[in-house]
N, C-alpha and C positions, 0 to 999 in steps of 0.2 A: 371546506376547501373545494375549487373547482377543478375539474381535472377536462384538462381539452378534450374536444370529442377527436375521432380518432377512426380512419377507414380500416377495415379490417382487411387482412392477407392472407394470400390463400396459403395452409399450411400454421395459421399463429391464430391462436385464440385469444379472444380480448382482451383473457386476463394477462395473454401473454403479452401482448400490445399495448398495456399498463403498466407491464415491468420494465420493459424495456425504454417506453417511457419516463420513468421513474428514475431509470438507471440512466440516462441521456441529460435527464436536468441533473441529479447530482453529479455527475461528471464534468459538465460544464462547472459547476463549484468546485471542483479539484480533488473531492474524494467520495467514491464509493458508499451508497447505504450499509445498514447492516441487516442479515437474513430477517431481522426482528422487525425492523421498521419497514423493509419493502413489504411484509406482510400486513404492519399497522395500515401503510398509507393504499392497500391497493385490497384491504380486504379481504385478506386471508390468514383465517386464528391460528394454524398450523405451522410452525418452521419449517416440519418435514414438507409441506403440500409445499410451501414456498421451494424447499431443496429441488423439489422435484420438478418444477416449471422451469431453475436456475439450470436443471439441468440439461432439460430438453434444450432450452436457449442455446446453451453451450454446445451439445451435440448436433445442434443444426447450422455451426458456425457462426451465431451474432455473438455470442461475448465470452473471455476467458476467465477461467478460473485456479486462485492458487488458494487453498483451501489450508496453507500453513499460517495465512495471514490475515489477520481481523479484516471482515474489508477488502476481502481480496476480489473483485471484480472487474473487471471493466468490457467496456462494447468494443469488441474489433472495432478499429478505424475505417478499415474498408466499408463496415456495415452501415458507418454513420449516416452515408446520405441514406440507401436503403431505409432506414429506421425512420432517417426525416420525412421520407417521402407517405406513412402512415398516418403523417397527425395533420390534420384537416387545417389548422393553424396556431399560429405560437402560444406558450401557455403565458397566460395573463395574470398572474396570480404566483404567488413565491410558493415553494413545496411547503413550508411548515414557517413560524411567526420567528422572530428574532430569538435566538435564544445568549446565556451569559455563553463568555469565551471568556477563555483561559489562558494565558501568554506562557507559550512554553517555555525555557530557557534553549537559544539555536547555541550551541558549542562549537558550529562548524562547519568543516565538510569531514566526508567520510568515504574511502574510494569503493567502489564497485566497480574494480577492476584490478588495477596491480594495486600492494599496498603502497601507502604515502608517507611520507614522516610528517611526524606531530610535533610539536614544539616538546613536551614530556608526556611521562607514560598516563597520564589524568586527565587525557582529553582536555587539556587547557588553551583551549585553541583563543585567538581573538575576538573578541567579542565589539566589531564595530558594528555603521549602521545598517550593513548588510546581514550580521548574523546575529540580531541583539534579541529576538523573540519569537514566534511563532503563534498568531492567535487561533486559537481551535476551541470550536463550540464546544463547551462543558458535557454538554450530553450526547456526545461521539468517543469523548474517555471515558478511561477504566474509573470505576467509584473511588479508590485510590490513584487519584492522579498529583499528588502536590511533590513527587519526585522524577517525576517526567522528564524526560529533556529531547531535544530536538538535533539533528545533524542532516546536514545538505550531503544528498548523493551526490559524489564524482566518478562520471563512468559509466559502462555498460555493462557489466559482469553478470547483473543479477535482472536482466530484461527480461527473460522469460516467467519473472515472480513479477511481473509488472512494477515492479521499479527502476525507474527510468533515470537517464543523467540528470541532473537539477531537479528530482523531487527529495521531500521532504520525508524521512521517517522520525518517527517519534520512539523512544526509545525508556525501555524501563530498568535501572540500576539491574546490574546481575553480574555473578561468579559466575555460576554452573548454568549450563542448558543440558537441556535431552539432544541427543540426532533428530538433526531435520527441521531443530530451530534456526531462522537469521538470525544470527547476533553481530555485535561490534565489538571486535577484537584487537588488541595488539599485541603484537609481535614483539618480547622485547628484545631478544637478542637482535633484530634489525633493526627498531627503533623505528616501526612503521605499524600503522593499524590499518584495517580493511573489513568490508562490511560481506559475509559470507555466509552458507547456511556451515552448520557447527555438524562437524560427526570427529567421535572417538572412538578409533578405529587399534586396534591389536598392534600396540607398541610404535599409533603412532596418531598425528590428530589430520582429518583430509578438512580443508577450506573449499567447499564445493561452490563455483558459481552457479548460475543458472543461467548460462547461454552456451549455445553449442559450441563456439565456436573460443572458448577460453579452458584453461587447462585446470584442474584443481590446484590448491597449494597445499603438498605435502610437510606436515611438519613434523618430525622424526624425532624428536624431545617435547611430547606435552607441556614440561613445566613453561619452556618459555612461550606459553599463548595463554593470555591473560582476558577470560571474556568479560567486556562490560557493562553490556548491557542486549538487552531482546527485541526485537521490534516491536511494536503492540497497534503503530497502525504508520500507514502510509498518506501523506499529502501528495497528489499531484499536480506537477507544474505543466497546462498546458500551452502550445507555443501556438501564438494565431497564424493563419497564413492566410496569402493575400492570394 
């Protein structure tokens, strides 16, 4: 594989100048490396040495991090041109060879924001030709993936976990979470489900978003919050501008 050459910045080391790299083509593909393979493709045998570069990047402002979520990276927007302005010219060459994909099943949408009502409580949403599949490389899933299923974000709630209105989370069957997972819940005594991080709280369950400026949803009866599944990784939809 050939990797562009690439001016150095004052302040960023080459290797850091690779990741970020690295991090800028898979994002134009719509989803984030993983700690594993930005260190396959740029060189580095260590997860931990990788952590540690992710995270100088992050404390100097180019890219954030949610560390609840497989995948969870991405390059500030602001930094995009900055980052472009490093690599000497476009890279000519694909990050890695074709690999199999795997068709999720899409069930939906899912809100990230207030919750929605669902046709019933199984996520039996319609399945036309907007929501009928999801292909995602085989080697980006879990080794058990043939229960997978996919749901369209609706909303803002959970922007600060970099999932955004119209991306894609992929979703693995689940009852119970710990605190501090996203899962996909519903609500049955409303008859609405909503995509939120999960905490069980002393006599009652808090639906936390992740953006400042939304309130949690308090629900005072456990039984009726029904979790169904966990996130396990994020698609994103980016939008061109002119």
């Amino acid at each position: 594989m050939t990797m562009m050459m690439v001016r150095k910045s004052k302040g960023l080391s080459d290797r850091h100048i690779k990741i970020l790299e690295l991090l800028q083509k898979y994002q134009d593909k719509g989803y984030p490396p993983s700690i594993r393979e930005i260190g396959e493709q740029t060189g580095v045998t260590s997860t931990s040495v990788v952590n540690y570069y992710l995270e100088q990047l992050e404390k100097w402002g180019y890219i954030e991090r949610d560390r609840r979520i497989s995948r969870g990276l991405r390059v500030i927007p602001e930094k995009i041109g900055e980052i472009a302005a490093l690599f000497a010219a476009p890279a000519k060459t694909p990050i890695a060879r074709a690999t199999e994909f795997l068709r999720v099943p899409n069930f939906g949408q899912i809100a990230a924001g207030k919750p929605i009502d669902v046709p019933d409580a199984g996520f039996s949403y319609e399945t036309n030709d907007e929501y009928a599949a999801v292909a995602v490389a085989r080697d980006l899933l879990p080794k058990k993936a043939n229960d997978l299923f996919a749901l369209k974000v609706k909303g803002d709630s959970m922007i600060d976990a970099m999932v955004n209105d119209g991306d894609i989370v992929i979703m693995r069957p689940a009852v119970e979470a710990r605190n501090g997972e996203m899962v996909a819940v519903w609500l049955n005594d409303r008859e609405e489900t909503t995509l939120k991080y999960f905490y069980s709280e002393k006599g009652h369950v808090r639906l936390q978003p992740a953006n400042p400026n939304m309130e949690p949803i308090i629900i005072d009866n456990p039984q009726t919050v029904e979790i169904r599944g966990k996130v396990v990784m994020v698609v994103r939809q980016f939008q061109a501008t002119m």
